[in-house]
C-alpha positions in Angstrom: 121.9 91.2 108.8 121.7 87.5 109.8 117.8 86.8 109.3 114.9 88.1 106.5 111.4 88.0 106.0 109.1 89.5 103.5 105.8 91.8 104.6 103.2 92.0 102.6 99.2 91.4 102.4 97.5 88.1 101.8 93.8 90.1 101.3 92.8 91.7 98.2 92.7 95.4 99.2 90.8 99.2 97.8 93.2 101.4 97.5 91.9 105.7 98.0 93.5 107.5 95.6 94.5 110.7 98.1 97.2 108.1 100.0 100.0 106.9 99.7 99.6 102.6 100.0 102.4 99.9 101.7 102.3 97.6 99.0 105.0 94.6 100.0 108.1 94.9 102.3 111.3 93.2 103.5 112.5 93.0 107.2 116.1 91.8 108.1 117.4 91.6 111.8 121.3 91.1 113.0 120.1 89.3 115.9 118.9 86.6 113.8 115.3 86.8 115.3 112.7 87.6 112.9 109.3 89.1 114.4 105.6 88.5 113.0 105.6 91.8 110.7 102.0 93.2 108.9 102.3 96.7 106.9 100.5 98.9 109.9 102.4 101.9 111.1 102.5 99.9 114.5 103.9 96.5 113.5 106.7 98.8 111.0 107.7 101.2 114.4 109.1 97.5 115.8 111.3 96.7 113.4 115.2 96.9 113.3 115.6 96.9 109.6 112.9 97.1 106.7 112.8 98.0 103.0 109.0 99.3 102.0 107.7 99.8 98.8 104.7 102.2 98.6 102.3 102.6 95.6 101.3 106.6 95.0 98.6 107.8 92.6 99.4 111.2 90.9 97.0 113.0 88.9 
């Protein structure tokens, strides 16, 4: 991978229990062209290359 960027959420968020929650990400691309990236299922689908990190409640 040439380029990186990290994802994540400048807005303080609620969180419902009964989902799993993106919490913070990393992108990378090998064509050294990084696109605007949020953590919607939409903005993700684009992306070559991303690590996710997702925050699940259990009982």
């Amino acid at each position: 991978m040439t380029a990186w960027s990290l994802i994540y959420n400048h807005e303080p968020r609620t969180f419902i229990a009964e989902k799993s929650v993106y919490v913070w990400g990393m992108q990378a691309t090998s064509t050294n062209q990084i696109q605007t990236a949020d953590l919607s299922q939409e903005s993700l689908s684009r992306l070559e290359w991303a690590i996710i990190f997702t925050l699940q409640f259990e009982d």
